[in-house]
KEKOL-573015 format. One line per field, with one value per residue (C-alpha): residue in one letter; x, y, z. Coordinates in pm, whole numbers, padded with zeros to 5 digits. Example, Ala and Ser with C-alpha at 12.3 -4.5 7.8 and 13.67 -1.06 7.14 Angstrom:
rest <- A, S
c1 <- 01230, 01367
c2 <- -00450, -00106
c3 <- 00780, 00714
// end
This chain:
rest <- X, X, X, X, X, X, X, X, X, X, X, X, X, X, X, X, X, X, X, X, X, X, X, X, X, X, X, X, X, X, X, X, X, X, X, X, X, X, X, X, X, X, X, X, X, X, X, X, X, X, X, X, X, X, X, X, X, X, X, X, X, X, X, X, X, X, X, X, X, X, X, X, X, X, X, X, X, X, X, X, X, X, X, X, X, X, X, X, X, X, X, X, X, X, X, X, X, X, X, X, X, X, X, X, X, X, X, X, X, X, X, X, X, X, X, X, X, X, X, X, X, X, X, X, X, X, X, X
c1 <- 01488, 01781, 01794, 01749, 02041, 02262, 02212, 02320, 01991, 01908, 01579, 01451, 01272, 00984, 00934, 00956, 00662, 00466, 00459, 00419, 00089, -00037, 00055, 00350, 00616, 00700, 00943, 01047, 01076, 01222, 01145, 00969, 01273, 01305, 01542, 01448, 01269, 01111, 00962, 00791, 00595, 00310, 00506, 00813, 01061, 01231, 01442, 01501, 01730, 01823, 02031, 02382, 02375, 02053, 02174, 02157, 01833, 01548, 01459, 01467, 01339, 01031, 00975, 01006, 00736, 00483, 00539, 00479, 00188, 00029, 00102, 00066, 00426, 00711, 00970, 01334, 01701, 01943, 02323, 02501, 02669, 02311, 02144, 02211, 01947, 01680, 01780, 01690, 01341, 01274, 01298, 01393, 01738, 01847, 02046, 01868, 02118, 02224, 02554, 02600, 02245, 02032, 01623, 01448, 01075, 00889, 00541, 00278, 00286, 00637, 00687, 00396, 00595, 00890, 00700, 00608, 00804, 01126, 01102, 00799, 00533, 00669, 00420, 00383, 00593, 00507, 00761, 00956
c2 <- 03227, 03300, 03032, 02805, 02983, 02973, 02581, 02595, 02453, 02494, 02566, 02826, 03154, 03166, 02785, 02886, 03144, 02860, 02665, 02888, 02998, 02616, 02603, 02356, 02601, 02580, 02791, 02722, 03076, 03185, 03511, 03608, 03517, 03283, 02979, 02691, 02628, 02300, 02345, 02039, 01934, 01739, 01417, 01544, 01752, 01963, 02153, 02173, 02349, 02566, 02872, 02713, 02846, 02651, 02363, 02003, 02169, 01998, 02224, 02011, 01737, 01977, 02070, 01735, 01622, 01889, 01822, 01443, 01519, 01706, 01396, 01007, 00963, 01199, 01131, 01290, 01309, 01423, 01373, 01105, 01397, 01401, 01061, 01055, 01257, 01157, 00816, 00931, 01042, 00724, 00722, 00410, 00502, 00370, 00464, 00666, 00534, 00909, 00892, 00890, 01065, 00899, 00858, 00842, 00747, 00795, 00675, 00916, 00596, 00577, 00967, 00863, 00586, 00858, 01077, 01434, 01702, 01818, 02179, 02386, 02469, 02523, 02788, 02825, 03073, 03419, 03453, 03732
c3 <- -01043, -00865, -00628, -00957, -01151, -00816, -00877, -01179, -01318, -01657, -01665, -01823, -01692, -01983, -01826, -01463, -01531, -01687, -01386, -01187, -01346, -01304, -00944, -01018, -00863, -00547, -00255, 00072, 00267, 00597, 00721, 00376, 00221, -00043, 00070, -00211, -00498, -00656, -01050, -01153, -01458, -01443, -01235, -01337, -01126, -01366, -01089, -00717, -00553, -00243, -00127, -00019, 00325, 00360, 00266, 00452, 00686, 00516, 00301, -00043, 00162, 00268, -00108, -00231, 00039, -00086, -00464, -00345, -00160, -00456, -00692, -00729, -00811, -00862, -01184, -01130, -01340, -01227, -01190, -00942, -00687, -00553, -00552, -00159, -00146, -00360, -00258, 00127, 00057, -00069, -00449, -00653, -00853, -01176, -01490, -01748, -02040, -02075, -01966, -01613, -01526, -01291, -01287, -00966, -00908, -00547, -00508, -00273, -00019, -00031, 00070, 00363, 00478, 00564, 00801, 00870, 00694, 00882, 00816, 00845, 00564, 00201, 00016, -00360, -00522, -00722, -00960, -00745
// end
């Protein structure tokens, strides 16, 4: 939760819990320490996000990957500051007639066609 709420995400932590409990959760650690954090639902990624001073090392890209591998597709929104990088793992951008929000859809073959994860194995989370 804190890596979520240092994102200024707004999900919420009854939610968090929830996926967690169905496996949907997932964190990115180095050194038992938790660096990043992807929540999905179902296709959907609710929330992604990672500690600022792990920024720009692969480490959203590495949680993106394993929520991709887990799914057919993968359904984001999110706002335009960070279409760079959903646009660089592959996912198709376009307006979600909310404003200035973007959607972004990325197909399992289309996270294949990018190659190997960048940053070593991403494990599911525990809620701590």
């Amino acid at each position: 939760m804190r890596v979520l709420d240092g994102a200024v995400l707004s999900v919420d932590a009854r939610t968090v819990r929830e996926r967690i409990d169905d496996g949907a959760a997932l964190v990115a650690t180095v050194e038992g320490r938790v660096v990043g954090a992807l929540v999905r639902d179902g296709d959907r990624v609710t929330a992604v996000a990672t500690r600022r001073r792990w920024r720009d090392r692969g480490v959203g890209t590495a949680l993106v990957s394993a929520a991709a591998a887990e799914r057919d597709r993968l359904v984001a929104e999110f706002d335009p500051d960070v279409r760079p990088f959903y646009e660089s793992l592959g996912f198709e951008v376009e307006p979600t007639g909310d404003g200035d929000r973007l959607r972004g859809r990325l197909s399992r073959e289309s996270a294949r066609e990018r190659g190997p994860d960048v940053v070593g194995p991403v494990e599911q989370g525990d809620g701590e």
